[in-house]
C-alpha positions as CSV (number, residue, x, y, z in Angstrom):
1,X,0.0,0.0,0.0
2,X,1.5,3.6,-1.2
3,X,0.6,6.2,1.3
4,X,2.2,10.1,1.1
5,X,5.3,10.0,3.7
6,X,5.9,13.8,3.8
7,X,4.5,17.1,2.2
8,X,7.4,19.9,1.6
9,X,7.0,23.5,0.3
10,X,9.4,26.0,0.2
11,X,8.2,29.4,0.7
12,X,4.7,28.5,1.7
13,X,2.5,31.7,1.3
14,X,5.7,33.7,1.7
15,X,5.5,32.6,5.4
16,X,8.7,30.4,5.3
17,X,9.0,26.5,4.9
18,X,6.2,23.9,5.3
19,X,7.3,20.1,6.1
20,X,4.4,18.0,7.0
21,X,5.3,14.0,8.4
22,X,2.2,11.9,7.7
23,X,0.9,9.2,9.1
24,X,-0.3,6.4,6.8
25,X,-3.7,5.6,8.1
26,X,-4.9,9.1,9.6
27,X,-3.8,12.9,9.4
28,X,-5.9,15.6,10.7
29,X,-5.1,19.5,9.6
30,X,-6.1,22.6,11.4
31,X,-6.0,26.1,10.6
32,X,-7.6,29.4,10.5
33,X,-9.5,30.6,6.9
34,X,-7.0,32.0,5.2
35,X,-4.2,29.4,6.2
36,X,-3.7,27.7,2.6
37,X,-5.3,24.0,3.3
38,X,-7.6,24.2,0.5
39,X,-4.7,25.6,-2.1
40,X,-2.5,22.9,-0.7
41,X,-4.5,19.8,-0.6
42,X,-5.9,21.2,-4.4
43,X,-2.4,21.3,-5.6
44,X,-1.3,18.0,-3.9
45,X,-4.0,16.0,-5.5
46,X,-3.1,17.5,-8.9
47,X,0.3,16.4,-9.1
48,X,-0.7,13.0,-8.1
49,X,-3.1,12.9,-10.5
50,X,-2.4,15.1,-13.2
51,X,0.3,14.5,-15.8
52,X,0.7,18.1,-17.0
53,X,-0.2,21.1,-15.2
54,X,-1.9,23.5,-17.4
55,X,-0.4,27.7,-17.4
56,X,-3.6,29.1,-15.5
57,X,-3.2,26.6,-12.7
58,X,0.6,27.0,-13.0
59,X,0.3,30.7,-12.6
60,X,-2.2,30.1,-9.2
61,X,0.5,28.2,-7.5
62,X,3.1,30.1,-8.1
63,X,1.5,33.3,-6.4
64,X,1.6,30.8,-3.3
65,X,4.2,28.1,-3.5
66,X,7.8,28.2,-4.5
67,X,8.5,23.9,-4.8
68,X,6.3,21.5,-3.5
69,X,8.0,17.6,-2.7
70,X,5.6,15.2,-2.0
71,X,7.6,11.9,-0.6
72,X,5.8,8.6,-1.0
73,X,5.9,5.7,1.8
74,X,7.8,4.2,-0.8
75,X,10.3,6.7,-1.6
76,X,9.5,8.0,-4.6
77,X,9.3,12.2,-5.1
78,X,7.0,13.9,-6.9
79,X,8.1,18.0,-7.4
80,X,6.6,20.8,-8.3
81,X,8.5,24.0,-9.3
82,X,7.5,27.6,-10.0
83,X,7.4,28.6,-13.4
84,X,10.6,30.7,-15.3
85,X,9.8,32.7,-18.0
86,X,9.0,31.2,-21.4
87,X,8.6,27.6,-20.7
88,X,5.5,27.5,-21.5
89,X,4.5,25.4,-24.6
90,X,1.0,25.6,-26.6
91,X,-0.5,22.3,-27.6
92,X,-3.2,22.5,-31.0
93,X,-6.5,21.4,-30.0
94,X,-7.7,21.5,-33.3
95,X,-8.7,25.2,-34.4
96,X,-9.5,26.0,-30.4
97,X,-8.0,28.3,-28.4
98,X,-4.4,25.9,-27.7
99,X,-4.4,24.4,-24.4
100,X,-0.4,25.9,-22.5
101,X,1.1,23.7,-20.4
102,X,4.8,23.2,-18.8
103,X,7.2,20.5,-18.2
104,X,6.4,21.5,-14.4
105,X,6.2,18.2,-12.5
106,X,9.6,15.9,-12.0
107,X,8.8,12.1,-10.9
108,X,11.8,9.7,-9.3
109,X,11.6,6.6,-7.6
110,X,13.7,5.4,-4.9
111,X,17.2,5.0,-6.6
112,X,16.8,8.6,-8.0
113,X,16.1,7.3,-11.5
114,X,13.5,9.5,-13.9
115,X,10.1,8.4,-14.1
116,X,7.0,8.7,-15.8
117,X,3.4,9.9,-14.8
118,X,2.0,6.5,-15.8
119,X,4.4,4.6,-13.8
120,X,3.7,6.7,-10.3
121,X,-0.7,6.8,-11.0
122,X,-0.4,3.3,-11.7
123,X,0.7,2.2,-7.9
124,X,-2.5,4.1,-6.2
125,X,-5.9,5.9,-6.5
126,X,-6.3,9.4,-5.3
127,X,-9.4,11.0,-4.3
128,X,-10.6,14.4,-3.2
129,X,-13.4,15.9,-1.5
130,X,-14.1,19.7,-1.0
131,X,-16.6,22.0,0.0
132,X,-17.5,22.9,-3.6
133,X,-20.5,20.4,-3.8
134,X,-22.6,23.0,-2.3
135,X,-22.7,25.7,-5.4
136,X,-25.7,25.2,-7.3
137,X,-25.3,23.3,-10.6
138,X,-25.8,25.0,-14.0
139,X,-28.5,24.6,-16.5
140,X,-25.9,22.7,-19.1
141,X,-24.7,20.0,-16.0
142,X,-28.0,19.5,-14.7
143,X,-28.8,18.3,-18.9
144,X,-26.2,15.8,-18.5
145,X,-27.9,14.0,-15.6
146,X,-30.8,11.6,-15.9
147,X,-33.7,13.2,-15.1
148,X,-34.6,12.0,-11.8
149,X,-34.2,14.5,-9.3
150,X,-37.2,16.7,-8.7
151,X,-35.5,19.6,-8.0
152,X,-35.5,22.9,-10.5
153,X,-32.5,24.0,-9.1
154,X,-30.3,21.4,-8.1
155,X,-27.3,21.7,-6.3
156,X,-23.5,20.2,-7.5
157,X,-24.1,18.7,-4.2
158,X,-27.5,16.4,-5.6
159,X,-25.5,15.6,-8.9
160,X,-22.6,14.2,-7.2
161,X,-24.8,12.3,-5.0
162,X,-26.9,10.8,-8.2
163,X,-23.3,10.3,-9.5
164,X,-21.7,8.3,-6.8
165,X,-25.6,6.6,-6.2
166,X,-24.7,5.3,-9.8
167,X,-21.6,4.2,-9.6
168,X,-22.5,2.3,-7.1
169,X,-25.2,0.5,-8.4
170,X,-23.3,0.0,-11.8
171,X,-20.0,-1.9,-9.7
172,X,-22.5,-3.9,-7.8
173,X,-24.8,-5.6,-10.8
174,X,-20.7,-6.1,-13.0
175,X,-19.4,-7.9,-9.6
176,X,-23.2,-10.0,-9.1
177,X,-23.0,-10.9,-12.9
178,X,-19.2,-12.1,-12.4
179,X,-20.1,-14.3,-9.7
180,X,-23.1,-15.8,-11.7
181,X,-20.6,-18.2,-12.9
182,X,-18.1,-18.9,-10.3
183,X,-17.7,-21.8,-8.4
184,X,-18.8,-22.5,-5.1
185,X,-15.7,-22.0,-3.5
186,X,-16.1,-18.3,-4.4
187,X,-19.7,-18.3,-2.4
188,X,-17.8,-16.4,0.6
189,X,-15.9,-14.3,-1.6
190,X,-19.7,-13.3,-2.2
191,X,-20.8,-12.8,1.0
192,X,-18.1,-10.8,1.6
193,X,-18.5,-8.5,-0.7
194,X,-22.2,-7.9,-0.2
195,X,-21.5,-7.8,3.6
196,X,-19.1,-4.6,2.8
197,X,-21.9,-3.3,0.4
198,X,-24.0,-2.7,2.9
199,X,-21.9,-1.5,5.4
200,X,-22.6,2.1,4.3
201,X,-26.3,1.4,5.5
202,X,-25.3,0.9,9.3
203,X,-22.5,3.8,9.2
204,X,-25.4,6.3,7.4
205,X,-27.6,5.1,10.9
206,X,-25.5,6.7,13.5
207,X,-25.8,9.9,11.6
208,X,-29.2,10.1,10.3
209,X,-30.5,8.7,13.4
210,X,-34.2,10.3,12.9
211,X,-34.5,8.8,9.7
212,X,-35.4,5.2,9.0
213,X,-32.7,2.7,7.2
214,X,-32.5,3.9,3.4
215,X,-34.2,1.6,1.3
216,X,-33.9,1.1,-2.7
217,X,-30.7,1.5,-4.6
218,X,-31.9,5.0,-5.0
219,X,-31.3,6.0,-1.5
220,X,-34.4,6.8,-0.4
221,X,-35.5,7.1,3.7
222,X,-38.3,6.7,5.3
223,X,-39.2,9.1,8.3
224,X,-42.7,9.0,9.9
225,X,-44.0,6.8,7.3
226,X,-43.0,9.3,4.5
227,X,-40.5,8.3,1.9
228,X,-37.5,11.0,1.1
229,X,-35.6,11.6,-1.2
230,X,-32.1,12.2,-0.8
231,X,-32.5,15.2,-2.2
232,X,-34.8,16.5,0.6
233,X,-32.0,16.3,3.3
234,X,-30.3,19.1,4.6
235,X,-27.1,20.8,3.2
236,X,-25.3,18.5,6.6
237,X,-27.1,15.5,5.7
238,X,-26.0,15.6,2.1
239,X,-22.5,15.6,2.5
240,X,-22.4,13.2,4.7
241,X,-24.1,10.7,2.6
242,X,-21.7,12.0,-0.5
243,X,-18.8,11.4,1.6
244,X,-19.4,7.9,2.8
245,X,-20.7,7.0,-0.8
246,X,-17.4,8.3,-2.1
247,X,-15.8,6.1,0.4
248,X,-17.7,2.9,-0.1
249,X,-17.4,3.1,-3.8
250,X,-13.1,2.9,-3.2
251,X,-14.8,-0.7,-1.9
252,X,-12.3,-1.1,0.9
253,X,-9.2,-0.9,-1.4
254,X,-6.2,1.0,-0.7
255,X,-5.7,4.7,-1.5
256,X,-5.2,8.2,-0.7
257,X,-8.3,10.3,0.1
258,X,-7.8,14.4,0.8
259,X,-11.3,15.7,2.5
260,X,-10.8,19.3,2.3
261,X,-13.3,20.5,5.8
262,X,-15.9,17.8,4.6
263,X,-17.1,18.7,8.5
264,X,-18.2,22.2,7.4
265,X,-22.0,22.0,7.6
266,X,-21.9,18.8,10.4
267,X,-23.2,19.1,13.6
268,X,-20.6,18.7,16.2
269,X,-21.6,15.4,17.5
270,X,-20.9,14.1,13.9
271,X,-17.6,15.9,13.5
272,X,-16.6,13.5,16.8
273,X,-17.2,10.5,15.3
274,X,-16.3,11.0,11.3
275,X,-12.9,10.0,11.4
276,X,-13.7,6.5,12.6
277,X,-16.9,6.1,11.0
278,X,-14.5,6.8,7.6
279,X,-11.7,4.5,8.9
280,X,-13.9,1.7,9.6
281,X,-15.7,2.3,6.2
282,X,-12.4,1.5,4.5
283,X,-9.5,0.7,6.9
284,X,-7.3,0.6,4.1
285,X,-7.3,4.4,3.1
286,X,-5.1,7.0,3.7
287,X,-7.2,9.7,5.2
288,X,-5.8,13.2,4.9
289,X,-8.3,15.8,6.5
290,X,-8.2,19.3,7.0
291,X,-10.9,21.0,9.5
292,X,-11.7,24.4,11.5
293,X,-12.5,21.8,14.7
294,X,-9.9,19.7,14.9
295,X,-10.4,19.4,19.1
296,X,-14.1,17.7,18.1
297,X,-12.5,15.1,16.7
298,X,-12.3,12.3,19.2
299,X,-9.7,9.6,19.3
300,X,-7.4,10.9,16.7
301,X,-5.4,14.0,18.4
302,X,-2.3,12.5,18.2
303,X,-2.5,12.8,14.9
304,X,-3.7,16.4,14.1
305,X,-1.1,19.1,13.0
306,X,-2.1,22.8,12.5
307,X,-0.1,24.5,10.0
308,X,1.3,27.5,11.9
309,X,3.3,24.6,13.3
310,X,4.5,23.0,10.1
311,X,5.9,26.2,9.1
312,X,9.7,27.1,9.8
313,X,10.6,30.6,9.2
């Protein structure tokens, strides 16, 4: 299992240097509005999941960062540098406006030999969730989405939801159908995997405690009587049923998850128990969290790290 050993970044908001140690299963950050853990975590999960870095984002990190390392548990570097003058490059996109990108991002592995982008995304997924979902959705996303929410103005928040909702359902009839013909040796591989399915269903109980156990594929509850619609719940509500569906659908393998404040509309007694309830979820992810709360979080204070203390001037 990769995991990210250590963040770096020279000249971090003009503030001094930033060096980060991480653990592998849990890593909690803290810091005031304004500290950079949204520009950091955004540019971390770009480099580890973007081949090229394209000018305008180029230009965005420079006004922050000098060079960012990012150390993997298995010793490989991935570094980000700001940009010098002219070296740029344009890239034809057939009559369009080109795309501009840079030779920005340097890969090595552990003996110091040059690598390629393929090679490092091919040893781990990476995930991220922000506080974006809750901007409404335009007229021209909402047309790409079946139309099944009854909402005239949904929010990114619903379409993610309906996306993950989805995905879910789509992994769960391919695995079914590949177990139509296995043997019978492969029964408690089965029951395995229908036992984590579900999981999500128990986790989603100790926060939506008034509501009934969702029913459907579609996520619908039940309270009083009355079925709801995911769609229906509060902005709170939503994202925590977008984060643990983000979570279930990595389906307990490993990989690196950045949750940029995906606490921000919770109510406190959730924010104490979201770290385990994500842990136990998938045991086999690398959680790396940032928050305004990070004393709510119960059980895990060893392992959160505010940034003013990260920084050497």
């Amino acid at each position: 299992m990769v995991t990210i050993k250590k963040i770096e970044i020279k000249d971090y908001f003009g503030k001094g240097n930033f060096e980060w140690n991480l653990d592998p299963v849990v890593n909690i950050l803290g810091g005031k509005n304004g500290s950079g853990k949204s520009s950091l975590f955004k540019l971390c999960y770009t480099l580890l999941t973007t081949e090229r870095i394209n000018e305008e984002m180029d230009k965005h990190f420079s006004t922050l960062f000098e060079k960012v390392v990012i150390t993997l548990s298995n010793d490989w570097t991935v570094t980000w540098t700001r940009a010098k003058e002219n070296e740029h490059y344009s890239v034809d996109i057939g009559g369009k406006k080109p795309l501009v990108f840079r030779e920005s991002v340097e890969i090595y592995d552990n003996k110091r030999d040059k690598r390629v982008f393929s090679e490092l995304s091919s040893q781990f997924n990476v995930f991220m969730i922000n506080s974006f979902e809750q901007h409404t959705a335009t007229a021209a996303q909402y047309e790409r989405q079946p139309k099944s929410l009854p909402l005239d103005d949904p929010t990114m928040l619903d379409l993610m939801i309906k996306d993950q909702i989805d995905l879910r359902n789509k992994d769960f009839s391919k695995v079914m159908e590949d177990f139509v013909d296995s043997p019978e040796e492969d029964e408690q591989k089965r029951a395995e995997y229908v036992k984590s399915y579900k999981k999500i269903y128990s986790i989603l109980a100790h926060f939506l405690q008034e509501y009934d156990e969702p029913f459907k594929s579609s996520f619908e509850f039940t309270k009083d009587g009355s079925a709801i619609g995911f769609e229906r719940l509060s902005m709170g509500e939503k994202q925590i049923l977008l984060l643990l569906l983000m979570v279930s659908n990595t389906n307990q393998k490993p990989c690196i998850f950045f949750m940029d404040e995906p606490d921000l509309s919770m109510h406190i007694d959730w924010k104490e128990i979201l770290v385990k309830e994500l842990h136990d979820l998938n045991p086999y992810m690398q959680i790396i969290l940032s928050t305004h709360a990070p004393s709510v979080i119960t059980g895990w204070h060893d392992k959160v790290k505010e940034v003013s203390h990260l920084i050497k001037k």
